[in-house]
C-alpha positions as CSV (number, residue, x, y, z in Angstrom):
1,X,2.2,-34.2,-2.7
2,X,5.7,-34.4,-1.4
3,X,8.0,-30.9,-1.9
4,X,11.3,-31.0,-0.4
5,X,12.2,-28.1,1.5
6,X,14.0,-25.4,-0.7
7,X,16.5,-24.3,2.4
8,X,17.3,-27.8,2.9
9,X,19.5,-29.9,0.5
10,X,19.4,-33.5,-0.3
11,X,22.5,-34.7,1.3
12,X,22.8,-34.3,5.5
13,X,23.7,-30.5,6.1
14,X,27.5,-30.1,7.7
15,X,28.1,-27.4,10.7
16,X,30.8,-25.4,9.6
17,X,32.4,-22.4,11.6
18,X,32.3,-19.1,9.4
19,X,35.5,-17.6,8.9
20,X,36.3,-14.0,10.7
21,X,36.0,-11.6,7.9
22,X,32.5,-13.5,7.3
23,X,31.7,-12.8,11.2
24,X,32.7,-9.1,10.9
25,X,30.3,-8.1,8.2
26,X,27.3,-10.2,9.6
27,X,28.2,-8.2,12.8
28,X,28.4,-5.1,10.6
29,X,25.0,-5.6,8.9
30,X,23.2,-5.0,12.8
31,X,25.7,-2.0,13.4
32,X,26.3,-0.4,10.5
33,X,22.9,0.1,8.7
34,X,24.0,3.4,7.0
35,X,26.7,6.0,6.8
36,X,24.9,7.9,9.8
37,X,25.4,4.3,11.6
38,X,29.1,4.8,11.3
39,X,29.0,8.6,12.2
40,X,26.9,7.9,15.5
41,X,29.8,5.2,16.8
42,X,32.6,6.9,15.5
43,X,31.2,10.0,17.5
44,X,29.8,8.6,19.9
45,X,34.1,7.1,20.9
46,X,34.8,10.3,21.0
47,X,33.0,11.8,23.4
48,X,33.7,8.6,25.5
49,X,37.5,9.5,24.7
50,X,36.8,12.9,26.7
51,X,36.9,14.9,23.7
52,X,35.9,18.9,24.1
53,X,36.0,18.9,20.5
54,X,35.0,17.2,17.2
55,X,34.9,17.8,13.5
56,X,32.9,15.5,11.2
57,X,33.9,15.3,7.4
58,X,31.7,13.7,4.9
59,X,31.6,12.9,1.3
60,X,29.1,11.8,-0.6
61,X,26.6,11.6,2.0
62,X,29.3,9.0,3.9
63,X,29.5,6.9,1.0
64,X,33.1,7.9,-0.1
65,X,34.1,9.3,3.2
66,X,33.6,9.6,6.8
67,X,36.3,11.1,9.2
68,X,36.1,11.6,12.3
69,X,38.7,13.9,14.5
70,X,38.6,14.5,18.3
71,X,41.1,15.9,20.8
72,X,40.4,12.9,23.0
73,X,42.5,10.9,25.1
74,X,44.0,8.7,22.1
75,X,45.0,5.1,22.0
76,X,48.4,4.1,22.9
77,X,50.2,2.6,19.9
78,X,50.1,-1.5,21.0
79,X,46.4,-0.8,21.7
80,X,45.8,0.2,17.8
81,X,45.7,-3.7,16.9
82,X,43.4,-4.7,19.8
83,X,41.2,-1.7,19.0
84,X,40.4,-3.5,15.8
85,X,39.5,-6.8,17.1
86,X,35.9,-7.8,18.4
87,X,34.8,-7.1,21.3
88,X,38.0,-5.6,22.9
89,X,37.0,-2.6,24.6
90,X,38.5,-0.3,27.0
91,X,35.2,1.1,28.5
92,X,33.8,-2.2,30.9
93,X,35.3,-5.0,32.3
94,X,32.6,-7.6,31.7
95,X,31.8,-8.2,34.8
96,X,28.4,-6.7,35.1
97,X,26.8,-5.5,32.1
98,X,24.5,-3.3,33.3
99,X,27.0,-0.7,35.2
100,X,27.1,1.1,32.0
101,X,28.7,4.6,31.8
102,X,29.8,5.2,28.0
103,X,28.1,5.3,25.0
104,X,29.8,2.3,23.5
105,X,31.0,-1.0,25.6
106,X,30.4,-3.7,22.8
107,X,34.1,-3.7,21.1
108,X,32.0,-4.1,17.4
109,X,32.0,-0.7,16.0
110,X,35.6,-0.5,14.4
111,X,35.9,-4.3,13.6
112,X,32.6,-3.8,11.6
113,X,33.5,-0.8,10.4
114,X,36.6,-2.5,9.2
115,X,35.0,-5.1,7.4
116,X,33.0,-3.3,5.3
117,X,34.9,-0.5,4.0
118,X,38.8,0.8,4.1
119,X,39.2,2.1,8.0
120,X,42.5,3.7,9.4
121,X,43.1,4.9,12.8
122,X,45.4,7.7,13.3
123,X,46.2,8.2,17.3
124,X,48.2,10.2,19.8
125,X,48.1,9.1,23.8
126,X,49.7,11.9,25.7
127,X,53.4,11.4,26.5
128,X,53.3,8.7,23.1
129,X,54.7,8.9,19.9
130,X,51.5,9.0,17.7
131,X,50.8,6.2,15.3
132,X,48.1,4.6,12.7
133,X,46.6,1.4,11.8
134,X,44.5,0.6,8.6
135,X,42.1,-2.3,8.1
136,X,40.7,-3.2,4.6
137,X,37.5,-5.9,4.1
138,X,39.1,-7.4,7.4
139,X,42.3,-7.1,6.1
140,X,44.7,-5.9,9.2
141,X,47.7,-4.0,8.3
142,X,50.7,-3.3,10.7
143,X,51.5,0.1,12.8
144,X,52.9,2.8,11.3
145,X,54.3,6.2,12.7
146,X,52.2,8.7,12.3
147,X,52.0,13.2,13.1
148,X,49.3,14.4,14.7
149,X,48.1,16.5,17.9
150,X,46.6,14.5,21.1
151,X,43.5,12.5,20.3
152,X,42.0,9.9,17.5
153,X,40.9,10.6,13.9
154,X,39.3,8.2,12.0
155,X,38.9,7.9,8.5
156,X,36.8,5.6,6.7
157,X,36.7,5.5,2.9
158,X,34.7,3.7,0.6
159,X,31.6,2.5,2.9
160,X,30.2,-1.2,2.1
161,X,32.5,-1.7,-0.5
162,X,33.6,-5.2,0.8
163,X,29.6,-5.9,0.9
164,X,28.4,-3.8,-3.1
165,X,24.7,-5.4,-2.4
166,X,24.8,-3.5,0.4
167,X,24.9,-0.1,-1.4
168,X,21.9,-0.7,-3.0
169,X,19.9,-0.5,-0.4
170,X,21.5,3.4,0.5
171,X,19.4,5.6,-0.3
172,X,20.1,9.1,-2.5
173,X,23.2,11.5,-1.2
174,X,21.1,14.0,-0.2
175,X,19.0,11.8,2.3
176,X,22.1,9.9,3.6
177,X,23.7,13.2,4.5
178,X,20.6,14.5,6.2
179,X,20.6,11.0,8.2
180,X,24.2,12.1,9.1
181,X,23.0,15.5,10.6
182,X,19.7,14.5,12.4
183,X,22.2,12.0,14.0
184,X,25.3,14.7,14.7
185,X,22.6,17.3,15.9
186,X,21.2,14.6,18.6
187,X,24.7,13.5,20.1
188,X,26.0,17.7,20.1
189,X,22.5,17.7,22.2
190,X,23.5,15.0,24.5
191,X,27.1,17.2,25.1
192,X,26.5,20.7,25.4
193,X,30.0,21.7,26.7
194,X,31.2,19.9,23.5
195,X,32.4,21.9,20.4
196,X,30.9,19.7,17.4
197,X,31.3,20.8,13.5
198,X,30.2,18.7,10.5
199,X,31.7,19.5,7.2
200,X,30.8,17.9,3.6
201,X,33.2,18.5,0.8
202,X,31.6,16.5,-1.7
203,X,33.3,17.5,-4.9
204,X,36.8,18.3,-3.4
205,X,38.2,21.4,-1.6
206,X,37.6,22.7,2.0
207,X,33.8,22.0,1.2
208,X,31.2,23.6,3.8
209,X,30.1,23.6,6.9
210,X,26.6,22.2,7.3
211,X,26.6,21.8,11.1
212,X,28.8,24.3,13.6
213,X,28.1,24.2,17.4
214,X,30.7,25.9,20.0
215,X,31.1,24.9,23.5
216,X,28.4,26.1,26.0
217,X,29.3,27.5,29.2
218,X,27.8,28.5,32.7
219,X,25.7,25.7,34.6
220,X,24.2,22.8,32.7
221,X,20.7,23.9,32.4
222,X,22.1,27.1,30.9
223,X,23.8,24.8,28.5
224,X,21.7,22.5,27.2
225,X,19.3,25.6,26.6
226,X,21.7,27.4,24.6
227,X,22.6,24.1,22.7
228,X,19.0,23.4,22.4
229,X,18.3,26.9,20.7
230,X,21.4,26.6,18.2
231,X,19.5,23.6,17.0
232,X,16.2,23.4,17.6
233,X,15.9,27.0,16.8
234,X,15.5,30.1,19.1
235,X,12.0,30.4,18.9
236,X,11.8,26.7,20.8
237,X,13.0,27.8,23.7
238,X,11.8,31.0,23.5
239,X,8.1,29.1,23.7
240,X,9.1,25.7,26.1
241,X,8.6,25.2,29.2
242,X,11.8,23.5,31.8
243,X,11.1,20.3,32.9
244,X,12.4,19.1,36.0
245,X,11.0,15.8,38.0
246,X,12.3,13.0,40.2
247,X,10.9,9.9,41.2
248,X,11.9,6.9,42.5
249,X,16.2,6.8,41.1
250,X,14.3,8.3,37.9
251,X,15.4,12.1,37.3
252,X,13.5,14.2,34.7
253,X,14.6,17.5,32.9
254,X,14.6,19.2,29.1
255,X,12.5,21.7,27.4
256,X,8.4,21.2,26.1
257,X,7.1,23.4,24.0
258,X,3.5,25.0,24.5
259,X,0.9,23.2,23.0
260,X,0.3,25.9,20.7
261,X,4.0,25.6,19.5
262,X,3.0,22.3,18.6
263,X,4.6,20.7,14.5
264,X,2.6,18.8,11.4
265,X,4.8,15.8,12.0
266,X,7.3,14.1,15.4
267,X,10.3,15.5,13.6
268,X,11.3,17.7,17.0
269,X,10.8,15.0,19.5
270,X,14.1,14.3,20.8
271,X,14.7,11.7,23.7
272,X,17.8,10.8,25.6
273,X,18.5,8.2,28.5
274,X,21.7,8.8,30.6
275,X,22.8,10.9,27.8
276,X,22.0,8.6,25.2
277,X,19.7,9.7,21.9
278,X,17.1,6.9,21.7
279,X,13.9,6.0,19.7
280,X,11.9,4.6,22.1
281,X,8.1,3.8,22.0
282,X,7.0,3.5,25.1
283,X,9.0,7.1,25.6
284,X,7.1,8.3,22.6
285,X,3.4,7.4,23.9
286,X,4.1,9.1,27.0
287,X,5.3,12.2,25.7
288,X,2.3,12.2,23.3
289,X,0.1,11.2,26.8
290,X,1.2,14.1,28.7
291,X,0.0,16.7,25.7
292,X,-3.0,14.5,25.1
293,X,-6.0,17.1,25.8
294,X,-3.9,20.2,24.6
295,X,-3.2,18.7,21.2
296,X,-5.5,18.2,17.7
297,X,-5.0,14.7,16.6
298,X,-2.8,15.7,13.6
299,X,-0.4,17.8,15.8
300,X,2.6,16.9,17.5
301,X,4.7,18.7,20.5
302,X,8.0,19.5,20.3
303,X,10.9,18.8,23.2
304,X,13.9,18.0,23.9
305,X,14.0,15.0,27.3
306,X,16.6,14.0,29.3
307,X,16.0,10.8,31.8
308,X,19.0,10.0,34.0
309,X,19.7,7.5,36.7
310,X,21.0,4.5,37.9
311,X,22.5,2.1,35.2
312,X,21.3,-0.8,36.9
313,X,17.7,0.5,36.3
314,X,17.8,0.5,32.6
315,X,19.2,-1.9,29.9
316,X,20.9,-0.5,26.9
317,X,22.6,-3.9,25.8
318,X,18.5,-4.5,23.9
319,X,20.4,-4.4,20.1
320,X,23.6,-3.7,18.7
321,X,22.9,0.2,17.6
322,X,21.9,0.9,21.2
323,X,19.0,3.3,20.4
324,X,16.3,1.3,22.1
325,X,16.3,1.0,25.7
326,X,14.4,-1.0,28.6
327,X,13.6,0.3,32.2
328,X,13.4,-2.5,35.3
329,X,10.2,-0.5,35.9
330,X,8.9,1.3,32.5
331,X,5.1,2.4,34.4
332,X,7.8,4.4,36.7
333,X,9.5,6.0,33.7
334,X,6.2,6.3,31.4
335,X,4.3,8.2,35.0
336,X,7.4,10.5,35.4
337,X,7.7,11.8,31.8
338,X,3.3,12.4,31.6
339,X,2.7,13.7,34.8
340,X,5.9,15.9,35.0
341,X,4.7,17.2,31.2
342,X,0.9,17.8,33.0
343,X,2.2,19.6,35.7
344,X,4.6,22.2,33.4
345,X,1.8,23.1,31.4
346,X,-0.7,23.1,34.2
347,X,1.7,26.0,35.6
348,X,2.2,27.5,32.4
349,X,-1.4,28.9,32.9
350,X,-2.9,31.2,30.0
351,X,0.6,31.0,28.1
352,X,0.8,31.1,24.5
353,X,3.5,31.1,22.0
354,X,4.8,34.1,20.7
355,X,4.5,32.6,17.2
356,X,0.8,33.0,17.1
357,X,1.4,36.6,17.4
358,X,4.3,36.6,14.7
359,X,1.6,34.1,12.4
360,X,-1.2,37.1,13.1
361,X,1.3,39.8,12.6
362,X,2.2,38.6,9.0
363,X,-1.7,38.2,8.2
364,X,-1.7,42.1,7.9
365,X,-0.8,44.1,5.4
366,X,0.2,48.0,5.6
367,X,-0.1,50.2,2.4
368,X,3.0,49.9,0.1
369,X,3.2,54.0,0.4
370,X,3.1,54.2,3.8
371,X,6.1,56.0,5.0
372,X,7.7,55.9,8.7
373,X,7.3,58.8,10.9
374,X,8.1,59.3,14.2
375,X,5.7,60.8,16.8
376,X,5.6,61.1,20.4
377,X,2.5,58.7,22.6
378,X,0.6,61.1,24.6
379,X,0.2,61.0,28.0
380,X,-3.1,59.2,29.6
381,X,-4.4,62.8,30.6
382,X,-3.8,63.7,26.9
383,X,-5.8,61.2,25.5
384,X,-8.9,61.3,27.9
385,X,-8.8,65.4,26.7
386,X,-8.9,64.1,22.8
387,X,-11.8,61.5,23.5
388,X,-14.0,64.1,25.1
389,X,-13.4,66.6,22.0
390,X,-13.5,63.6,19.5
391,X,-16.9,62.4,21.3
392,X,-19.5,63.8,19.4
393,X,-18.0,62.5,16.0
394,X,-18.1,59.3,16.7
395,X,-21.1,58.8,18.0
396,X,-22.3,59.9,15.0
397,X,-20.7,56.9,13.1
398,X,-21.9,54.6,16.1
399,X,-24.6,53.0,13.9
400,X,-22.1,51.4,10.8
401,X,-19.8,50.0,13.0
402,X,-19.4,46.4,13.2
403,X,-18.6,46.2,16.5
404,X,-19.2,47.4,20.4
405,X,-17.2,49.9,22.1
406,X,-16.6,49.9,26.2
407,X,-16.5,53.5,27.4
408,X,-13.0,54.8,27.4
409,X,-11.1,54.1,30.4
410,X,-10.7,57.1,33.0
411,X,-7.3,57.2,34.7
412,X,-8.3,55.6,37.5
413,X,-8.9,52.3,35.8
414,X,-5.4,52.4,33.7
415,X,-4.1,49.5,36.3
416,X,-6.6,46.9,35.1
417,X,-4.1,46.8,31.9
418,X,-1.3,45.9,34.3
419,X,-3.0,42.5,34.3
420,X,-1.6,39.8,31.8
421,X,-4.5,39.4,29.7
422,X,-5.5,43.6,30.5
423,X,-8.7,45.3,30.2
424,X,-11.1,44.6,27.9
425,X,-12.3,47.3,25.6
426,X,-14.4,46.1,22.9
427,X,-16.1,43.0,21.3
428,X,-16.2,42.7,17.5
429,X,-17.9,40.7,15.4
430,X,-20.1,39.1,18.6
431,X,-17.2,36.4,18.8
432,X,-13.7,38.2,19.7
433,X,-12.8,40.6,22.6
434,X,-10.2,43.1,22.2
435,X,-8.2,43.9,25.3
436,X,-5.9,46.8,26.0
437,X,-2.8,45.7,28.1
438,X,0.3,47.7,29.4
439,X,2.5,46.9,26.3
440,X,-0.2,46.3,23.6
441,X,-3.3,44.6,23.0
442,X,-5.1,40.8,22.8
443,X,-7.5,39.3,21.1
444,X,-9.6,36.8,22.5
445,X,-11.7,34.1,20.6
446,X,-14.5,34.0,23.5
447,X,-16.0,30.6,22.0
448,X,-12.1,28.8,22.3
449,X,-11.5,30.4,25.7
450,X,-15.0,29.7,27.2
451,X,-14.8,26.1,25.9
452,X,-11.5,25.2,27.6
453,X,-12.6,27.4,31.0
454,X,-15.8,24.9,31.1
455,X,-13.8,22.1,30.2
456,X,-11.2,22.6,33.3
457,X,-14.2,22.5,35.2
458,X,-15.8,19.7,34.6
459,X,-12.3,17.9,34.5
460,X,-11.9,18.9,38.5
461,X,-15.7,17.6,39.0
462,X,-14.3,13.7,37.3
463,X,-11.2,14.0,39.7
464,X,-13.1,12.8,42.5
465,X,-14.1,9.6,40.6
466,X,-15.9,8.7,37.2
467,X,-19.2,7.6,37.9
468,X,-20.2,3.8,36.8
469,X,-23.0,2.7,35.3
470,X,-24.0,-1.2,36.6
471,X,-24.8,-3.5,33.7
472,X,-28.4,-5.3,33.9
473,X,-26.9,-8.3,32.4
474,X,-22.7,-7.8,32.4
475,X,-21.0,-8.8,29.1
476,X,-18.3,-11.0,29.0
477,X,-15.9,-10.9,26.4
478,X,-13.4,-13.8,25.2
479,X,-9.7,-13.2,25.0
480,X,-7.0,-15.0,25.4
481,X,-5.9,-15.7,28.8
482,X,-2.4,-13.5,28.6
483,X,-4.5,-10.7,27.4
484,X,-7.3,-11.3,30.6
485,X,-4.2,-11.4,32.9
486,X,-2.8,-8.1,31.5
487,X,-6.2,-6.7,32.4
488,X,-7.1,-8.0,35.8
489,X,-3.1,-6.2,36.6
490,X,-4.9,-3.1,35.8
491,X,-8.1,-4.0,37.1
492,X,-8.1,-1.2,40.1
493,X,-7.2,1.8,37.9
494,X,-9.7,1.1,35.6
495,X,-12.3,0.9,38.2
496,X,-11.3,4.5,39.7
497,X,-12.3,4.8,36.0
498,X,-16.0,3.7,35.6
499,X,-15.1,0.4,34.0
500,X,-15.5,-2.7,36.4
501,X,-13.9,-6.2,34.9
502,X,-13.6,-9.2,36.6
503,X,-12.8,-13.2,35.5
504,X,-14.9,-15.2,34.2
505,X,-13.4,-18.6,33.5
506,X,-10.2,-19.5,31.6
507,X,-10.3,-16.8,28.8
508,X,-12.7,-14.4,29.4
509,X,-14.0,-11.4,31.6
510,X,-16.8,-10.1,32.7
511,X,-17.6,-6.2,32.3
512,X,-19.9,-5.3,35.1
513,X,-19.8,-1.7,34.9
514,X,-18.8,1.0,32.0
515,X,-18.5,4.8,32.7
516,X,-21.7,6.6,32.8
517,X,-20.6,9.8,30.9
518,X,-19.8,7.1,27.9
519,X,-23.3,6.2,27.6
520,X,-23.8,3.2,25.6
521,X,-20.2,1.3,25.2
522,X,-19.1,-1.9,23.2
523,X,-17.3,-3.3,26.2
524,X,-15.3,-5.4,24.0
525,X,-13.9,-3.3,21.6
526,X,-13.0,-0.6,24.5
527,X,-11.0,-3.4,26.9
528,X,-9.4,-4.6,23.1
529,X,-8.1,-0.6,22.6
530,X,-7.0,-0.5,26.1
531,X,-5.0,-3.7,25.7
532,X,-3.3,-2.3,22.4
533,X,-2.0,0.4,25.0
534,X,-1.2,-1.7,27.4
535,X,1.1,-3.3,24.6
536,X,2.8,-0.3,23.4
537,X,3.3,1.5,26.5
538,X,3.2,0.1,29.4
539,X,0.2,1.9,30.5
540,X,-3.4,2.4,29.5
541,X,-4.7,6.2,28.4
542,X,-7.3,4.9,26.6
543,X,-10.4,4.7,28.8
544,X,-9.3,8.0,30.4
545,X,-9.0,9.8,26.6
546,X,-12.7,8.5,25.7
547,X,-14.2,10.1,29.0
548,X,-11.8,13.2,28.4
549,X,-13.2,13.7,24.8
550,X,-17.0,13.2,26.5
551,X,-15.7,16.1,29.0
552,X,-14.5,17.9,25.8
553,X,-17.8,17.8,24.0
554,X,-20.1,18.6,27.0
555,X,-17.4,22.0,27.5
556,X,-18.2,22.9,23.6
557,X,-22.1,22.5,23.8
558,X,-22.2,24.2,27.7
559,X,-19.5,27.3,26.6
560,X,-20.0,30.9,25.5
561,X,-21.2,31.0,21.5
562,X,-20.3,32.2,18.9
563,X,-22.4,35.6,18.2
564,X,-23.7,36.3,21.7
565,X,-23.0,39.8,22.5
566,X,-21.3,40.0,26.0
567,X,-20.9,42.7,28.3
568,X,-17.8,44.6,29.8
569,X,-18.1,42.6,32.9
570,X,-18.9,39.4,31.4
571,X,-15.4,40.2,29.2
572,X,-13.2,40.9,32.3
573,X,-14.9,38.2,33.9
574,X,-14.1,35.8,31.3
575,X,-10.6,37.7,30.9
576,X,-9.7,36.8,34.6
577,X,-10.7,33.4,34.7
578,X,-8.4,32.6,32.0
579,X,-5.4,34.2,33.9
580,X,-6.3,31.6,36.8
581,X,-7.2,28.5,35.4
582,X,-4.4,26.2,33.6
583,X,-4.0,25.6,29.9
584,X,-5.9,28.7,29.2
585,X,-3.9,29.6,26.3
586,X,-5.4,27.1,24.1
587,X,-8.8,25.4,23.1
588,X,-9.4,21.6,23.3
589,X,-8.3,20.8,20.1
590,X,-5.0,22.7,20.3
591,X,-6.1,25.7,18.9
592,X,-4.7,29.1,20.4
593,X,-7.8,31.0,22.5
594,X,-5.8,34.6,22.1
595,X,-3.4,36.5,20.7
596,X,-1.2,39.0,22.4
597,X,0.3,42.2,19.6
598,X,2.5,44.3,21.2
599,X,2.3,48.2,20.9
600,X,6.1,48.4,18.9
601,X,4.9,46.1,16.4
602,X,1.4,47.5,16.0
603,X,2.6,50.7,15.6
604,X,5.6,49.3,12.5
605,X,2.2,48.5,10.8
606,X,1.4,52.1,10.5
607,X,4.9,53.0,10.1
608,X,5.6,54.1,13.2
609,X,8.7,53.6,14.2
């Protein structure tokens, strides 16, 4: 049965050339996705314009309005004309387009922008008269005088109007103008000495101000921590750690939170390449590699990234919206990001966030009559007096307690609570030590603690090489020969590894040896996970994240139980350990393995204040 092609008609197609104003909204449809499309290169001009300060208004989540005002350099007015037309551009010459030091360099954002909605460009150069320019569905219209301080405002009305299927596909106010914030709180992270403010007056009036961040001062680390806490939140900063790595032209630095200041969902994952937000995968996967034995599956870290070097070592010029990004060498980049994330919370030791001790703080409850007294906290002296006299008592209550009490301390052991995890003094419930500290108290879940102790352990046993278990009969598995070449590349790190591959003809390899900590292994659907890695990052975790979770499982089985009862030396012993070995602070799966209370909030419980 013959069926004529449906895209091709009966007569000999003609090759015609497409108008402009036909060019400018194809070209729009691959920059301008959205309203928060227009926001990011409108803003993103004006922070190549050297502006210290801009002020984003919106209406109707962009849909009506978009204006963006800068105290920028300007544009002269002759340029306003040339601004308008494609790819004219004051920011490269052309010559080599990799030396890339702006944020835009295409010459497409205000043509598109232009051809798809009602644009005008207000703009004072200084020493220059200011003037303006409007553009309507393509449609240029001719300089005009215009007042106004030094630097650009542009105003763009009516969004996709020239193109009404596209408004179809927006999506409701509310999520358009939450798109335009997510996309104003990256770039105000990417300029910390920048004063940013976004402003919606939907419904007329001076409307409000959704987004306000002032300039940042002192030294740049001290900026971008203070930009970071105005909008990641205070309590990020106060529980990440600072990054800081080089390697190879590749420079490394941001925040990572603790693993136990970890989020539901990646919606605090924020990534930047010479100062430009991007949503890159392979960036992604080795973020979520460096966290990868500190994390639960259905957790994600939080952090804020900054990679900076050469232009000539990455390529931005990938797709017209500029948020993906490709490294000459992304193994360097992907290695940089994991092991400079290992080694921050390797350092971070027994650290945990303070918001498991906020969490456990607003699990108590103190009686709704309590009333706030003040007292005075007696001296050490003091108290050893009261526990003599108070002795007898208690002893005689010994019996009904649910947990076992360490003799109270004498005065010459006070220091031991100088230590960061302190003294302990008690084990409840066969399963969680309570330790006495200078400023307060911890609580210890000896089962977590022990688990990740043993854990750490057997991990510095694996360093020195993963055992391999030969194969009687090796197992060769088919594949096509792209995905055996991709292998045999990798070939030596997956032998340091356990896993020993080698050709076998056109299209397959032959598996010689697996890891013997894996036990029994389906070769083929382990080298078929590593080569999905492979795929999406650059680099393999796979092999080492099976052996890890073996590791994991032998430290659960081999740890401290639940319900043994322990001794005040087996406490402190346990208690010291942690302070030495890294990653303390949490479990294997993520979980927290204490919790610190300090005295001042304790005592608010009682109503002491």
């Amino acid at each position: 049965m013959n069926t004529p092609a449906p895209k091709i008609s009966a007569d000999l197609p003609r090759i015609r050339q497409l108008d402009e104003a036909a060019i400018n909204r194809i070209a729009a449809g691959e920059v301008v996705e959205r309203p928060a499309s227009a926001v990011k290169e409108l803003m993103e001009n004006a922070l190549d314009a050297g502006a210290g300060r801009i002020e984003i208004t919106i209406a109707d989540g962009g849909k009506t309005l978009i204006r963006v005002a800068d105290d920028g350099c300007g544009i002269a007015p002759e340029d306003l004309p040339l601004a308008l037309a494609r790819h004219a551009t004051s920011k490269i010459d052309g010559s080599d387009l990799l030396d890339i030091h702006s944020f835009g360099f295409r010459g497409e954002a205000l043509p598109s922008l232009g051809a798809v909605g009602r644009l005008t460009i207000a703009s004072r150069a200084p020493g220059r008269e200011g003037a303006e320019i409007s553009v309507s569905g393509g449609q240029l219209g001719a300089v005009k005088p215009a007042a106004r301080g030094p630097g650009t405002t542009v105003t763009l009305r009516d969004l996709f109007y020239a193109t009404p299927a596209r408004l179809k596909f927006l999506r409701s106010e509310r999520a358009e103008t939450q798109a335009i914030a997510d996309t104003v709180r990256r770039l105000a992270m990417a300029a910390p000495r920048v004063a940013v403010v976004l402003r919606d007056v939907s419904g007329g009036g001076e409307g409000r101000v959704s987004f306000r961040a002032e300039a940042e001062t002192g030294d740049l680390f001290d900026a971008l921590s203070e930009r970071l806490a105005r909008i990641m939140g205070r309590e990020f900063t106060d529980n990440a750690l600072r990054i800081e790595a080089e390697r190879e032209g590749l420079h490394l630095s941001g925040l990572a939170a603790l693993p136990t200041y970890s989020r539901g969902a990646a919606v605090a994952q924020y990534l930047f390449v010479n100062g430009r937000p991007v949503r890159d995968r392979m960036l992604t996967a080795a973020l979520r590699a460096g966290y990868q034995d500190v994390l639960a599956r259905d957790r994600h870290p939080a952090a804020a990234l900054f990679i900076d070097c050469d232009p000539h070592l990455v390529d931005v010029n990938v797709h017209p919206a500029k948020s993906e990004v490709r490294f000459r060498d992304p193994g360097l980049a992907r290695g940089l990001v994991v092991s400079a994330l290992r080694h921050a919370l390797a350092g971070a030791g027994h650290r945990a966030s303070s918001t498991v001790a906020g969490a456990t703080l607003g699990a108590f409850r103190a009686p709704a009559h309590a009333q706030p007294y003040q007292m005075d906290r007696p001296s050490p002296q003091a108290r050893n007096i009261a526990y003599q006299a108070q002795a007898p008592g208690f002893a005689e209550m010994a019996d009904s307690w649910s947990g076992r009490i360490e003799a109270a301390p004498l005065a010459e052991e006070t220091p031991a609570t100088a230590l960061p995890l302190g003294a302990a003094r008690a084990q409840i419930h066969e399963n969680y030590i309570i330790a006495q500290t200078e400023t307060g108290m911890v609580i210890v879940d000896q089962h977590a603690a022990h688990e990740r102790l043993v854990y750490e352990r057997l991990k510095a046993q694996a360093e020195g090489g993963i055992a391999a278990q030969a194969l009687l009969i090796p197992e060769i598995v088919d594949l096509p020969e792209t995905e055996c070449a991709l292998l045999l590349e990798h070939a030596g790190e997956l032998a340091a590894l356990g896993l020993g591959i080698e050709p076998f003809g056109a299209g397959s390899l032959a598996v010689r040896e697996t890891p013997a900590i894996l036990g029994e292994v389906n070769a083929a659907a382990l080298l078929r996970d590593i080569l999905d890695e492979l795929r999406a990052a650059g680099a393999s975790g796979t092999l080492r994240a099976r052996i890890d979770a073996v590791l994991s499982r032998m430290a659960c089985h081999g740890s401290v139980r639940s319900g043994r009862r322990m001794s005040g030396e087996e406490m402190n012993a346990l208690l010291r350990e942690m302070e030495r070995t890294p990653l303390s602070g949490q479990c294997n799966h993520g979980r927290p393995t204490y919790v610190e209370l300090r005295l001042a909030d304790i005592e608010r419980l009682f109503g002491r204040s």
